[in-house]
TIRO-195752 format. One record per residue (C-alpha): residue number from 1; residue in three letters; x, y negated, z negated. Coordinates in nm, 4 decimals, decimal comma. Layout:
residues N
{rec NUM; "ALA"; {X; Y; Z}}
...
//
This chain:
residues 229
{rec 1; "UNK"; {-0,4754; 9,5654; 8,3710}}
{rec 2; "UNK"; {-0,7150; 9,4936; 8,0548}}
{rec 3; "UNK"; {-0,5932; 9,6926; 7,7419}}
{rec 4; "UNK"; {-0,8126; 9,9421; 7,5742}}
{rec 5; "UNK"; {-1,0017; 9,8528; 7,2403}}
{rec 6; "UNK"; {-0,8510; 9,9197; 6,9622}}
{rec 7; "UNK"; {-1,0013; 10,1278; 6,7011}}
{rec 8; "UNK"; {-0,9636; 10,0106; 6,3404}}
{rec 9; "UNK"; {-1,0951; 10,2203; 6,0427}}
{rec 10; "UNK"; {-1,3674; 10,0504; 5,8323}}
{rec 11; "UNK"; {-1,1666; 10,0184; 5,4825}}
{rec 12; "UNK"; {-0,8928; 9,8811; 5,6364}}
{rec 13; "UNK"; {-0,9083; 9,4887; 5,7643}}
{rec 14; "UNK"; {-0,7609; 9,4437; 6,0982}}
{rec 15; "UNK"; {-0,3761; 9,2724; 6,0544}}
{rec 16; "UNK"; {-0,3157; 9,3935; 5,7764}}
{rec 17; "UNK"; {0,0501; 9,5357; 5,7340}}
{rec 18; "UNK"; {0,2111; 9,7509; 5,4907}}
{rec 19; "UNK"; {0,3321; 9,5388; 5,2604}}
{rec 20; "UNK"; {-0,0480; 9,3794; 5,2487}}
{rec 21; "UNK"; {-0,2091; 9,7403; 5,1655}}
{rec 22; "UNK"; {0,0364; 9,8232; 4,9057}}
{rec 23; "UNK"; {-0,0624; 9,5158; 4,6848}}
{rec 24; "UNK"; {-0,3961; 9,5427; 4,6636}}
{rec 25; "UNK"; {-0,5319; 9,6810; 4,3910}}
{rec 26; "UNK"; {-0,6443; 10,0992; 4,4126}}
{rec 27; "UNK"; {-1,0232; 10,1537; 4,4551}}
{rec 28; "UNK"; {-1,1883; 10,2048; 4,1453}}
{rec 29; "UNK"; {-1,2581; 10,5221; 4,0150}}
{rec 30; "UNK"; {-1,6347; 10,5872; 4,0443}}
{rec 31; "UNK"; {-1,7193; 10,9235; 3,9464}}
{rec 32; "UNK"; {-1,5343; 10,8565; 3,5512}}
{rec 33; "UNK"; {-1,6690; 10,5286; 3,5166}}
{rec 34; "UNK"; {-2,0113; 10,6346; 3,5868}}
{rec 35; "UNK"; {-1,9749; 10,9846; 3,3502}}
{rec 36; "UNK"; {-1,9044; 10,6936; 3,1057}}
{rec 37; "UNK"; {-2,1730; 10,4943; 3,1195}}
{rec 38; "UNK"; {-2,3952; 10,7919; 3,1110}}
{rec 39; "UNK"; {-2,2380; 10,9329; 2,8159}}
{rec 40; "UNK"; {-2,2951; 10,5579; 2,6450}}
{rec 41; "UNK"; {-2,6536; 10,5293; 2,7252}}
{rec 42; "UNK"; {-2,6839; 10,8763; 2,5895}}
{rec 43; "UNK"; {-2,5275; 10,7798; 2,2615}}
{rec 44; "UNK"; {-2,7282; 10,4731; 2,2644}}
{rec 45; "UNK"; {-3,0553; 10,6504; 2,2928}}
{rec 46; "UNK"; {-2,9979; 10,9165; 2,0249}}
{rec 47; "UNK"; {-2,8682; 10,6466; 1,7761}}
{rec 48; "UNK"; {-3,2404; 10,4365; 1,8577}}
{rec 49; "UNK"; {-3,4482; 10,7298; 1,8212}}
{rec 50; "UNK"; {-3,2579; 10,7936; 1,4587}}
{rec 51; "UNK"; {-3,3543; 10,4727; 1,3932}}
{rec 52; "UNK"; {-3,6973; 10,5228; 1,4723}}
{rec 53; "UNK"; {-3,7155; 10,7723; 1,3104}}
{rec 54; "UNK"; {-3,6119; 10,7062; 1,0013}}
{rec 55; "UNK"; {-3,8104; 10,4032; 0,9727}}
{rec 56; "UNK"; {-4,1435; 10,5809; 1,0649}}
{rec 57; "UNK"; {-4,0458; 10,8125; 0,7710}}
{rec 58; "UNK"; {-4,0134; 10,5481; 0,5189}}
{rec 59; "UNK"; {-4,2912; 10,3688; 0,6287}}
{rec 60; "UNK"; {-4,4745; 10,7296; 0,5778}}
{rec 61; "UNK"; {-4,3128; 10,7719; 0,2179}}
{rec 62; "UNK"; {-4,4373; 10,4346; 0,1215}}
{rec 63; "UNK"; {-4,7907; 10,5113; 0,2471}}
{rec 64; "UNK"; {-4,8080; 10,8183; 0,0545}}
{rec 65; "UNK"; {-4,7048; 10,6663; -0,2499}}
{rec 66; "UNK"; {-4,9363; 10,3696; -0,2503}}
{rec 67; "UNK"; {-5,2263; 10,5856; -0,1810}}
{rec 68; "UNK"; {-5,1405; 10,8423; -0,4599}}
{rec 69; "UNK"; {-4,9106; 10,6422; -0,6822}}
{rec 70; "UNK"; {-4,8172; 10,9035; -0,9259}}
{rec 71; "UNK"; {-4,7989; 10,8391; -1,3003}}
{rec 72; "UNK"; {-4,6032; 11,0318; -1,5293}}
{rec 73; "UNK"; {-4,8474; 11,2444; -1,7610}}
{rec 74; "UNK"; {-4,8953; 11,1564; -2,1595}}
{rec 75; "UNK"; {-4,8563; 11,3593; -2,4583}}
{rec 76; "UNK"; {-4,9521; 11,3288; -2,8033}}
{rec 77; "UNK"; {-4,9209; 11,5751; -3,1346}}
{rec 78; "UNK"; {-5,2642; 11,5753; -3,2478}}
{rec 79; "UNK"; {-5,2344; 11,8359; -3,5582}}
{rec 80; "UNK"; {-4,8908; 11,9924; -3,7688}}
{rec 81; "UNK"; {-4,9186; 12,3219; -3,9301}}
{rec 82; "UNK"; {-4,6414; 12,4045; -4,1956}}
{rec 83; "UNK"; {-4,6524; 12,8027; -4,2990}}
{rec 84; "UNK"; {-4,2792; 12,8047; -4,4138}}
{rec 85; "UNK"; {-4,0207; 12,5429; -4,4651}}
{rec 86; "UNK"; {-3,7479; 12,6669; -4,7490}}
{rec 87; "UNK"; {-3,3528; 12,6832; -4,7424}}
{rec 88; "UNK"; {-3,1305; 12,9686; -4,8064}}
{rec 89; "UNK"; {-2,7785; 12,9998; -4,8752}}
{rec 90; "UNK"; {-2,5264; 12,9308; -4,7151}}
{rec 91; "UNK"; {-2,7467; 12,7213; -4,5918}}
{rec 92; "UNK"; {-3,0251; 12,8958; -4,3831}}
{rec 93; "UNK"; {-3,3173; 12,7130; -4,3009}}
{rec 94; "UNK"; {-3,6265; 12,9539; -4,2366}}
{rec 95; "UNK"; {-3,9288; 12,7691; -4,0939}}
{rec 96; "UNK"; {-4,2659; 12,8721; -3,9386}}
{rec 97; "UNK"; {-4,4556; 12,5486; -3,7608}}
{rec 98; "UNK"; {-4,7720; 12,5245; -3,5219}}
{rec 99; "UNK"; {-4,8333; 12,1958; -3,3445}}
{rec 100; "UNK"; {-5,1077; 12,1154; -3,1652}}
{rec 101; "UNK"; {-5,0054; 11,8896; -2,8568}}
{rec 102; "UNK"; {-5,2513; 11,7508; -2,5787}}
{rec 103; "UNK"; {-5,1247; 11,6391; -2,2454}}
{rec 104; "UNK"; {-5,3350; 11,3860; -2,0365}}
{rec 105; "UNK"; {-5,3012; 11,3431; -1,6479}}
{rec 106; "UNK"; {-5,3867; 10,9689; -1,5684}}
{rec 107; "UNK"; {-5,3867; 11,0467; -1,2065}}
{rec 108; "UNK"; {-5,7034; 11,0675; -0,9698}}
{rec 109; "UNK"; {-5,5602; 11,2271; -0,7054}}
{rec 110; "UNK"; {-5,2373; 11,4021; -0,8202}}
{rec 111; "UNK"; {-5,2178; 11,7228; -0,9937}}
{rec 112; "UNK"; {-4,9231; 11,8416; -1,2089}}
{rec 113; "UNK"; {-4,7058; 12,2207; -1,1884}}
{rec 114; "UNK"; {-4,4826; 12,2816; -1,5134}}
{rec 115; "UNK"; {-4,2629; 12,5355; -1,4850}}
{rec 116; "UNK"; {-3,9633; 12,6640; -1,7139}}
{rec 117; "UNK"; {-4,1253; 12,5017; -2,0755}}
{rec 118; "UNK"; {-3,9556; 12,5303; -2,3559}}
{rec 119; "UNK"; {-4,0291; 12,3994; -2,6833}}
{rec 120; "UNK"; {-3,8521; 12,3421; -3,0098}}
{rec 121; "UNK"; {-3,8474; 12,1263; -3,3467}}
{rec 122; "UNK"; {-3,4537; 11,8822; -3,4159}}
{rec 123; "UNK"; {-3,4356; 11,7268; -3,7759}}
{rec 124; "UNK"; {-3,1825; 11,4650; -3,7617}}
{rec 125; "UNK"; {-3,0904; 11,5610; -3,4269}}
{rec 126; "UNK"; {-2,9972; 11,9554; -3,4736}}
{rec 127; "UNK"; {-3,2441; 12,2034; -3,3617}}
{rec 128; "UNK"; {-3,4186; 12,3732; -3,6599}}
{rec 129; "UNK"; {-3,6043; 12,6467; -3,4236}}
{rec 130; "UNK"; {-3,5402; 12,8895; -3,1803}}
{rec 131; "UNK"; {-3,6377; 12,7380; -2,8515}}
{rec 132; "UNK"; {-3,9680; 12,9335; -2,7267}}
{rec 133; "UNK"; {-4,0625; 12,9805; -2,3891}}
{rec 134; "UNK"; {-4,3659; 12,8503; -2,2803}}
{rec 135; "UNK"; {-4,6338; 12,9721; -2,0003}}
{rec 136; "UNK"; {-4,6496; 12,8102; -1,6577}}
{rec 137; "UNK"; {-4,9243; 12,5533; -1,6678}}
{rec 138; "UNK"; {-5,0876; 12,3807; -1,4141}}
{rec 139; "UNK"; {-5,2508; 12,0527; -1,4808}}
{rec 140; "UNK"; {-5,5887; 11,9519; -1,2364}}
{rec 141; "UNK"; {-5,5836; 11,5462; -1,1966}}
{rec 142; "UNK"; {-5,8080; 11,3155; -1,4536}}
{rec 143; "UNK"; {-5,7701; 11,6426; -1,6978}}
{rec 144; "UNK"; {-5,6614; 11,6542; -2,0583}}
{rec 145; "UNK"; {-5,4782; 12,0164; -2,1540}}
{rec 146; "UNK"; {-5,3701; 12,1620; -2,5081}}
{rec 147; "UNK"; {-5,0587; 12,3241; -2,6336}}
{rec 148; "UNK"; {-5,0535; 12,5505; -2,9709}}
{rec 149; "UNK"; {-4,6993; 12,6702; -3,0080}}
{rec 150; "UNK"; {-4,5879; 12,8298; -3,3162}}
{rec 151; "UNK"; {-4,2054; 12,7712; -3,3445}}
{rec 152; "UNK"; {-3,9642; 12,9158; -3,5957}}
{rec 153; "UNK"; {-4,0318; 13,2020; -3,7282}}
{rec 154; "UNK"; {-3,6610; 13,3152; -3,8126}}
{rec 155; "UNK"; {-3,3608; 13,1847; -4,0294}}
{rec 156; "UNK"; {-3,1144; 12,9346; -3,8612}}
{rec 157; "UNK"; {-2,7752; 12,7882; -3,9935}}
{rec 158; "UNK"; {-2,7929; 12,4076; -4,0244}}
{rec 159; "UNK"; {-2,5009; 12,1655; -4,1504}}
{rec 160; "UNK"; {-2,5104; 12,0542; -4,5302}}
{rec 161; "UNK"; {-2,6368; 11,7217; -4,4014}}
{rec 162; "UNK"; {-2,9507; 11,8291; -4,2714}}
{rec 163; "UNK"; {-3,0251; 12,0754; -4,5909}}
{rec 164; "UNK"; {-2,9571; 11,7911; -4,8147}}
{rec 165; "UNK"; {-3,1691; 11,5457; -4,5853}}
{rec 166; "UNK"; {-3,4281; 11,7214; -4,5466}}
{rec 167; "UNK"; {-3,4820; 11,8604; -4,9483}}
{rec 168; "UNK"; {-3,4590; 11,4521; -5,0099}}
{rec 169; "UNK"; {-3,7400; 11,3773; -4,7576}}
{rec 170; "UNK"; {-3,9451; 11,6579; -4,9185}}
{rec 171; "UNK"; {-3,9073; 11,4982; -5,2310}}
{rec 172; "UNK"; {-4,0236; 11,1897; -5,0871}}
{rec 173; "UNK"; {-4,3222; 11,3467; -4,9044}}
{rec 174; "UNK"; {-4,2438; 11,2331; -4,5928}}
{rec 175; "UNK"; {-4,0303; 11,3992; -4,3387}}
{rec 176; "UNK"; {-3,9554; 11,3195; -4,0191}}
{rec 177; "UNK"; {-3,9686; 11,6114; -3,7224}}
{rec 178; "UNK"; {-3,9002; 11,5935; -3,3365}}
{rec 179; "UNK"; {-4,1214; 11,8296; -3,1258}}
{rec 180; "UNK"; {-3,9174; 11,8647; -2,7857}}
{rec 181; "UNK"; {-4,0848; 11,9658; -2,4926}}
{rec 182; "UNK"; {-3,8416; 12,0624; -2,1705}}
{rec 183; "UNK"; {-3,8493; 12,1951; -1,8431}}
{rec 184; "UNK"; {-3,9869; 12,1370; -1,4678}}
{rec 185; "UNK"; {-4,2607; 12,0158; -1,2909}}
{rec 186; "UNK"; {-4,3568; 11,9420; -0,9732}}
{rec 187; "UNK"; {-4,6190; 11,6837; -0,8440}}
{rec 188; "UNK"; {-4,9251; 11,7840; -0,5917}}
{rec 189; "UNK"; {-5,0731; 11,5570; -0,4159}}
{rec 190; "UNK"; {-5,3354; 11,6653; -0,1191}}
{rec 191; "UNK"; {-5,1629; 11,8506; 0,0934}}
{rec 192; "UNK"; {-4,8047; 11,7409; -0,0447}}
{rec 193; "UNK"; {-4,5830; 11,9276; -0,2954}}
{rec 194; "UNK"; {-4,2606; 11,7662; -0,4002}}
{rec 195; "UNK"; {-3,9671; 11,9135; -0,5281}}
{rec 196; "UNK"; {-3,8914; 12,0269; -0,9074}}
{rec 197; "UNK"; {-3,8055; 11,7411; -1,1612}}
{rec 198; "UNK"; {-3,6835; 11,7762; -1,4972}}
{rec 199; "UNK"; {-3,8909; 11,6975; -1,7464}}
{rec 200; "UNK"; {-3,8043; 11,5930; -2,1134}}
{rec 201; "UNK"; {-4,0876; 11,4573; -2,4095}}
{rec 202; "UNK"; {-3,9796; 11,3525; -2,7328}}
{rec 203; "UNK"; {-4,2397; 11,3726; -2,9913}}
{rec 204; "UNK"; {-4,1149; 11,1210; -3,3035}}
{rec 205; "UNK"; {-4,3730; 11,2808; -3,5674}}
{rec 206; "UNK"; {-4,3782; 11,1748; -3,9306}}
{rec 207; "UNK"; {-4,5456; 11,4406; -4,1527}}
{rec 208; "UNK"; {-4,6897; 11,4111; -4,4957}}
{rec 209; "UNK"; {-4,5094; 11,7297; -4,6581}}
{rec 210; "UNK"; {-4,3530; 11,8345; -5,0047}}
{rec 211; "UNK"; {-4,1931; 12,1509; -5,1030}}
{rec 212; "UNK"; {-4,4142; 12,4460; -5,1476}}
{rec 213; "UNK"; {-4,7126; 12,3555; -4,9583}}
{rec 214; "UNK"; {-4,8302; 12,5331; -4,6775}}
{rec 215; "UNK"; {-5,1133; 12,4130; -4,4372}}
{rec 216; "UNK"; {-5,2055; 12,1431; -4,2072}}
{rec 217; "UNK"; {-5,0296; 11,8310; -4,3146}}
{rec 218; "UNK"; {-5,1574; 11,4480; -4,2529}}
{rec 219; "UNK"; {-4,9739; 11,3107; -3,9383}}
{rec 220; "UNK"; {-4,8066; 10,9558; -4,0561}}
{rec 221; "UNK"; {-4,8602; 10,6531; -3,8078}}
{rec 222; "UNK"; {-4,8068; 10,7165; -3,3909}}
{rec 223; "UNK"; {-4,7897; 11,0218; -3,2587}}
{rec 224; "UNK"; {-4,7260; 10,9921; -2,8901}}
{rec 225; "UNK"; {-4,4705; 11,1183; -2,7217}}
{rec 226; "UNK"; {-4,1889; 10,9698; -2,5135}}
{rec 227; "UNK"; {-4,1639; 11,1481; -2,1526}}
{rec 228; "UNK"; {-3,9189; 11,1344; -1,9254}}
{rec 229; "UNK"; {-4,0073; 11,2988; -1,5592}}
//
């Protein structure tokens, strides 16, 4: 009498015994190892798009800047008034100055915002005036602006070398002042507006000046200004 058919299962080999099942290897796992390789390709593809992203950005940046190429803007003291310049005890040193500064932008197509200016006058590097607060200004490309600030106006205390260096200089006829300029100012360019940036001139000016005049005094060799933006 023939013998039925035997029936095997399809992930099991026919004679195989159970010492041949138990050593080979368990079936990988492939629901985890897939959620991994997902979860990599995800990575990877938020890490490229970073990437492309922040190289589109600079190459933007760069485009801006070599179409607009800003330049820092220029300043000069074109005039010094002197209305009061004497010493007091213990010492006191009561001064009343106006000077006249331009400020040219050498930009075509960016436009400046100042914001915050202040202005005062060092002599051997200790202020002399009260700091004065000047109005926001806006400055229009290719344009060349003026500044009248009258500074001082009021007794300050200043150290025994600047009294004594500064009644020497008189009698000299030549002294030498610092117009400071600070505050911030922001660059426009189009439709682009960056950020506030400090802003700091130094104006070196060398005045023809002796004790007791008052007036407009001659301006002795450069009188540009340093700027730092």
């Amino acid at each position: 009498m023939a013998e039925p058919n035997q029936v095997h299962s399809s992930e099991t080999p026919p004679n195989m015994t159970e010492d041949d099942l138990k050593r080979q290897p368990p079936p990988p796992r492939r629901g985890l190892f897939a959620s991994r390789y997902v979860i990599k390709d995800r990575h990877r593809a938020l890490s490229t798009f970073i990437v492309i992203f922040l190289v589109l950005a600079g190459i933007t940046a760069l485009i801006v800047w070599l179409v607009y190429r800003p330049h820092d803007p220029k300043f000069k003291v074109l005039s010094l008034v002197i209305y009061d310049l004497n010493f007091t005890s213990p010492p006191y040193l009561s001064s009343t100055m106006q000077f006249t500064v331009v400020t040219r932008n050498p930009n075509e197509r960016v436009s400046f915002y100042y914001d915050q200016l202040s202005a005062f006058v060092s002599y051997k590097n200790q202020v002399i005036t009260p700091p004065l607060s000047l109005p926001h200004l806006y400055h229009d490309s290719k344009s060349t602006v003026a500044l009248s600030p009258v500074l001082g106006g009021g007794a300050v205390p200043v150290s025994v070398e600047v009294a004594n260096g500064l009644m020497m200089d008189q009698s000299y006829g030549v002294v030498n002042l610092k117009l400071i300029l600070t505050g911030k100012v922001r660059y426009k360019g189009g439709a682009i507006r960056t950020r506030h940036y400090g802003i700091y001139v130094n104006c070196d000016v060398f005045a023809g000046f002796k004790q007791g005049f008052t007036g407009q005094v001659p301006l002795l060799g450069s009188s540009e200004c340093q700027v730092d933006a």
